[in-house]
C-alpha positions as CSV (number, residue, x, y, z in Angstrom):
1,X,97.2,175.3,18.9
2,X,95.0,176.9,16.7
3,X,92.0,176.4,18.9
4,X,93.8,177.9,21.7
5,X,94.6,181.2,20.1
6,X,91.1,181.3,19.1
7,X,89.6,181.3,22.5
8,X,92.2,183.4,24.0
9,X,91.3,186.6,20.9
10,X,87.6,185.6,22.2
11,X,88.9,186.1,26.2
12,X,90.5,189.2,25.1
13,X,88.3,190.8,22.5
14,X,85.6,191.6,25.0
15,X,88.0,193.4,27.5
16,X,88.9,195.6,24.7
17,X,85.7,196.4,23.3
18,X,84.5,197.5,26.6
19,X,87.2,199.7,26.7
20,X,86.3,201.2,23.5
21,X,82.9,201.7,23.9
22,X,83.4,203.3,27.9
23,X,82.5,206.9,27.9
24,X,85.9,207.1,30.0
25,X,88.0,205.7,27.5
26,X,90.2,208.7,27.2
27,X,91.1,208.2,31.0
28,X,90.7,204.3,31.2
29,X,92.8,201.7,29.9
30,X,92.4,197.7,30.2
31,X,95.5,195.5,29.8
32,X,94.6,191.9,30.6
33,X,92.8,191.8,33.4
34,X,93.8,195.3,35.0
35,X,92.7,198.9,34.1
36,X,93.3,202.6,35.3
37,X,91.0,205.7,35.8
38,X,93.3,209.0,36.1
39,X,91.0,212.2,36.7
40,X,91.7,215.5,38.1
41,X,90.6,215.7,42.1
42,X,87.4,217.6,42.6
43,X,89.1,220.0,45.1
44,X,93.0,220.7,44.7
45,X,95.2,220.1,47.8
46,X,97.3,222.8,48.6
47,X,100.1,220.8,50.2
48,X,100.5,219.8,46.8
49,X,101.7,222.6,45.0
50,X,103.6,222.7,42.1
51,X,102.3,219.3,41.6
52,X,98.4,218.8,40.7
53,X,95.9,216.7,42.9
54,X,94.6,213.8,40.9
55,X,92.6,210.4,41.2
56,X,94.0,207.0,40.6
57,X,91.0,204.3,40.4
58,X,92.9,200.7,39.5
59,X,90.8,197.6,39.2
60,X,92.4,194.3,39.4
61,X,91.0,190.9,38.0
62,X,94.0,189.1,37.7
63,X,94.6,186.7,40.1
64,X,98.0,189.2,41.3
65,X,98.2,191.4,44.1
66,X,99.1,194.9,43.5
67,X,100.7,196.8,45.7
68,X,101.9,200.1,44.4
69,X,101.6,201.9,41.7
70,X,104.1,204.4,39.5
71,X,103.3,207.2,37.6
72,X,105.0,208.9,35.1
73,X,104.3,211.6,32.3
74,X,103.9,209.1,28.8
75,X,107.0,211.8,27.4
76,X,109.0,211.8,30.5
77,X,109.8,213.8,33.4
78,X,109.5,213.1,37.4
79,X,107.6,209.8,38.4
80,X,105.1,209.8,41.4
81,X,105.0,206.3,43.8
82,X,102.0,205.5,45.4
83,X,101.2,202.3,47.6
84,X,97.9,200.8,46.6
85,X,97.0,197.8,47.8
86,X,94.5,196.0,45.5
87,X,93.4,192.4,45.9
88,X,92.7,190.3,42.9
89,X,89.0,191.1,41.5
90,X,88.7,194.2,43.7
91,X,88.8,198.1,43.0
92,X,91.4,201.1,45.0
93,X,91.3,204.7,44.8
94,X,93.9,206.8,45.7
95,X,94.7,210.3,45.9
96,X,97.7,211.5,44.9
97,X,100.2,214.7,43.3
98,X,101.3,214.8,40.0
99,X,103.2,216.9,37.4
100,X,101.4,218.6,35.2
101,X,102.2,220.9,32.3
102,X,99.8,220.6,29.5
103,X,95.7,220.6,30.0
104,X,95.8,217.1,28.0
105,X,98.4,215.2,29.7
106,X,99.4,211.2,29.0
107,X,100.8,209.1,31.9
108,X,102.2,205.7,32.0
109,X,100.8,204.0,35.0
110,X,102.9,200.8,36.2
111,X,101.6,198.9,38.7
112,X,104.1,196.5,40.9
113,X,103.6,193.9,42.8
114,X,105.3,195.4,45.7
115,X,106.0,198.5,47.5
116,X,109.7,199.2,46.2
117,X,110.5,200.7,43.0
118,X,112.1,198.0,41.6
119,X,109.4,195.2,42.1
120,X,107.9,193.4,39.6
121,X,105.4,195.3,36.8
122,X,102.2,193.8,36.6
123,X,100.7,195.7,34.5
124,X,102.0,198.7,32.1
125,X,99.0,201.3,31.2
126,X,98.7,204.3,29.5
127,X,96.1,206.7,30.4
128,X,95.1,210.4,29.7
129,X,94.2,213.6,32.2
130,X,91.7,216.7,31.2
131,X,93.8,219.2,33.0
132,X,91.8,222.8,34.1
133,X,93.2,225.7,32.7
134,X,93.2,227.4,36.2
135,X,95.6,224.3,37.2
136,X,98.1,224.3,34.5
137,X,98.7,228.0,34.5
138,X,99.4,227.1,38.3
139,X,101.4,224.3,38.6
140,X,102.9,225.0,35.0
141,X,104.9,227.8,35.6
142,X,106.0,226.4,39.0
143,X,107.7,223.3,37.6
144,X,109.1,225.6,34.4
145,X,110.9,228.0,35.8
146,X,113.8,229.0,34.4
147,X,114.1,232.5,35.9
148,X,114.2,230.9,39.0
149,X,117.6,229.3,38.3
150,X,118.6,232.8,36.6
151,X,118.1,234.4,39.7
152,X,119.7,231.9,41.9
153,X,122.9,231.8,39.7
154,X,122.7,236.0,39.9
155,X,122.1,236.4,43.8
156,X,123.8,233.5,45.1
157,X,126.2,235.3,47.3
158,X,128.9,232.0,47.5
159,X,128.6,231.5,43.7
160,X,126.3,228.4,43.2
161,X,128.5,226.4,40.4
162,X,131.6,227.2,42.7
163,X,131.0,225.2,46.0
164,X,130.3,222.1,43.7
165,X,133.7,221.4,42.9
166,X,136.2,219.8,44.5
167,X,138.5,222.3,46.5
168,X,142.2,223.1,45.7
169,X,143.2,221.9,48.7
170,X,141.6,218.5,48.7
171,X,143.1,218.2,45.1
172,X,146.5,218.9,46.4
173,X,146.1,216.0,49.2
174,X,144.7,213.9,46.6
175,X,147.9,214.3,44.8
176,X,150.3,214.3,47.1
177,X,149.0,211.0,48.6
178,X,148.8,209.6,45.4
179,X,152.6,210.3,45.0
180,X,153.8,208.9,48.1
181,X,151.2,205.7,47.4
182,X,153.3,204.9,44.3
183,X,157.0,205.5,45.8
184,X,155.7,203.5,48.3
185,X,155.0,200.6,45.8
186,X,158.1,201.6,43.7
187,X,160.3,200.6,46.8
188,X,158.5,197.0,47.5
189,X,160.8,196.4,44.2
190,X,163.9,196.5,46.3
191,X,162.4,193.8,48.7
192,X,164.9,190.7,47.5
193,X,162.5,187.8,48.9
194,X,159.7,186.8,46.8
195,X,157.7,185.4,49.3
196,X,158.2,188.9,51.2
197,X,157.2,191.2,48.5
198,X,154.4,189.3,47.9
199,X,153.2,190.3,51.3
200,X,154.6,193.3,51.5
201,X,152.8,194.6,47.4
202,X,149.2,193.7,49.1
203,X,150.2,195.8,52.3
204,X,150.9,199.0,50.5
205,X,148.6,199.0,48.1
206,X,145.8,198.2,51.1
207,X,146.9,201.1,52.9
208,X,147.7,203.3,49.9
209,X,144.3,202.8,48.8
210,X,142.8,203.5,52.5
211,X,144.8,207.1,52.7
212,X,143.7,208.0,49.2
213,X,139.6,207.2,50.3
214,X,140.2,209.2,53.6
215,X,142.0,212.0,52.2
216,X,138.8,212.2,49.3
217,X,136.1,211.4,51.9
218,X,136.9,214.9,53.7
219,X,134.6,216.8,51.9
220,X,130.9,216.1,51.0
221,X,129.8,214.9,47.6
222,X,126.7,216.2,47.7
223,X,126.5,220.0,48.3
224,X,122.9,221.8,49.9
225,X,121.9,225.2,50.2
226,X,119.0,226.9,51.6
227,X,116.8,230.1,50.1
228,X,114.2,229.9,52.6
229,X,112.5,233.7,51.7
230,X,112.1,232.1,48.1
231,X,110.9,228.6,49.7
232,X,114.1,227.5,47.3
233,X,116.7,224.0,47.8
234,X,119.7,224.1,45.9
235,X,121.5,220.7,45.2
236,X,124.6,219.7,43.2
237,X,127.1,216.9,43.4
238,X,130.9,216.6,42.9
239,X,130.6,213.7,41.4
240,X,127.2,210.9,39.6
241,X,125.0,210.1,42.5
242,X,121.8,209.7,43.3
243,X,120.7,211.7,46.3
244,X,117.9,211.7,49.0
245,X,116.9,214.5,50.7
246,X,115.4,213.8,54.1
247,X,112.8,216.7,53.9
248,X,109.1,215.4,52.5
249,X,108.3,218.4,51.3
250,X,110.0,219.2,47.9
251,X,109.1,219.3,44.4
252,X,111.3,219.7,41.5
253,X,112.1,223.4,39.3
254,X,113.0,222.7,35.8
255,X,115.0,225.3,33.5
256,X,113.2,224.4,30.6
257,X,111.1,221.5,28.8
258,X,114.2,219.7,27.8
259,X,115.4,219.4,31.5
260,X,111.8,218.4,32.5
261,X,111.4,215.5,29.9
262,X,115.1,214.0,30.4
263,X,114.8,213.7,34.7
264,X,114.7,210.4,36.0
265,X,113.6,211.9,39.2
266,X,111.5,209.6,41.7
267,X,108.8,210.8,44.6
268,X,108.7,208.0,46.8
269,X,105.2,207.3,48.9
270,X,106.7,208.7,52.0
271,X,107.0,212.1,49.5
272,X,111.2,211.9,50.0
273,X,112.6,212.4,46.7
274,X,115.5,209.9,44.6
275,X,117.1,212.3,42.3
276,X,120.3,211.5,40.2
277,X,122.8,214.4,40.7
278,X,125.7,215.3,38.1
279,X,128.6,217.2,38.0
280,X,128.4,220.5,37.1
281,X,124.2,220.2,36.7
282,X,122.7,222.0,39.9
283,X,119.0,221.6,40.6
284,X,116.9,223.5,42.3
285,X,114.0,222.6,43.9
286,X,110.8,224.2,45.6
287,X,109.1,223.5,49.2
288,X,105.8,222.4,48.5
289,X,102.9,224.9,48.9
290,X,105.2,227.5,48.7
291,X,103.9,229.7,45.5
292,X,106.3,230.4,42.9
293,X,107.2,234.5,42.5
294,X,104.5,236.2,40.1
295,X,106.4,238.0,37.5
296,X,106.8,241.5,37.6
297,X,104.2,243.6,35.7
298,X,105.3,245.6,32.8
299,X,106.3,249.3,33.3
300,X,103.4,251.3,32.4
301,X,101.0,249.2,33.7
């Protein structure tokens, strides 16, 4: 036993060291058999905007294949998914768009063993960005932009919180079937034979249960609205879901950092977006490319 932990410190202990002693080792990390370079790309894409144009480099020497990798700010906010096939003891470079807010930015990279979200991590690594000044003050106030939501809320001309409720009049039907659902059960009381109110229960509450869903079903849960002057998606949800736009072509707008840390938002590799909507938390996000508004210069200047 004691033998085999020595040779596995003396398997690990040189991986480390050359991590330590790499002139990248701000960028690169090593964890058994796998690392990750993340740089800033040499020329920004602008299809990217509000997100940043980066490098992932991932070298595999574990007998695994990976097949796709996740990123995600080390302090939280929206994760980016990638597919990168790498073979065992080969290197993959990929191109990709990330959130970025701060000129030294951590990520977690996780790299799966398959294309889906869910597949199984391989390897968990935490790696840093040198983020240009010209980029964050870019893509910075794009992805913060909490004026963007004030002006939404202000010139919205159906009243954005509004139209993600549920309407009076659904509320009404709601009720209503609800209350002809349960004299409907009340009366299977009056049915003398067992064995016939035991069919008969099942029957009503089947159907009850049918009206109610079609009755609700009526109106949309997910609500979408369209400022295209201000390149602008707004999104809410009547009730918890996760949504998925079909457009490829947005990027999240956060109110504020707190917003920005707390999302759980996913880019998928085909650029379509998983978000998780709530009730009475609107989102608003931005078509790529489109620059955010510059903000008005001061009177007097």
């Amino acid at each position: 036993m004691i033998e085999s932990l020595a040779l596995a410190v003396l398997v690990i202990a040189p991986v480390v060291s050359q991590a330590e002693r790499s002139p990248n080792a701000v960028h690169r990390v090593w964890s058994l058999g796998t690392s990750a370079t993340l740089t800033e790309a040499p020329r920004q894409r602008e299809a990217d905007f509000p997100f940043a144009t980066a490098e992932l480099v991932v070298r595999n020497e574990t007998h695994s294949v990976v097949r796709a990798a996740v990123v995600r700010p080390a302090g939280g906010g929206p994760a980016v998914m990638v597919r990168l096939p790498v073979a065992p003891n080969a290197t993959a470079r990929v191109t990709l768009a990330l959130p970025a807010i701060s000129q030294q930015e951590a990520y977690t990279v996780c790299l799966l063993a398959g294309e889906q979200p869910d597949a199984e991590t391989l390897a968990r690594l935490h790696v840093r960005v040198n983020w240009s000044e010209e980029v964050i003050e870019r893509t910075g106030r794009a992805l913060i932009d909490g004026e963007a939501y004030t002006r939404w809320e202000s010139e919205s001309p159906e009243g954005s919180r509004a139209v993600a409720v549920w309407s009076n009049d659904l509320r009404a039907n709601v009720l209503i079937a609800a209350v002809l659902s349960s004299l409907a059960l009340a009366g299977t009381l009056f049915v003398r034979s067992p064995a016939t109110r035991a069919v008969t229960v099942p029957v009503v509450v089947l159907c009850a249960s049918a009206a109610l869903w079609i009755v609700a079903t009526r109106e949309s849960l997910t609500v979408q609205r369209e400022a295209p002057a201000a390149g602008l998606t707004w999104a809410a949800s009547r009730r918890t879901v996760t949504w998925r736009p079909t457009s490829t072509d947005l990027a999240p707008v956060y109110v504020d950092m707190g917003q920005y840390e707390a999302d759980d938002l996913l880019v998928g590799p085909d650029g379509r977006l998983s978000v998780m909507l709530r009730p009475g938390q609107p989102r608003l996000f931005r078509r790529r490319s489109v620059a955010s508004p510059q903000p008005a210069p001061a009177k007097g200047q």
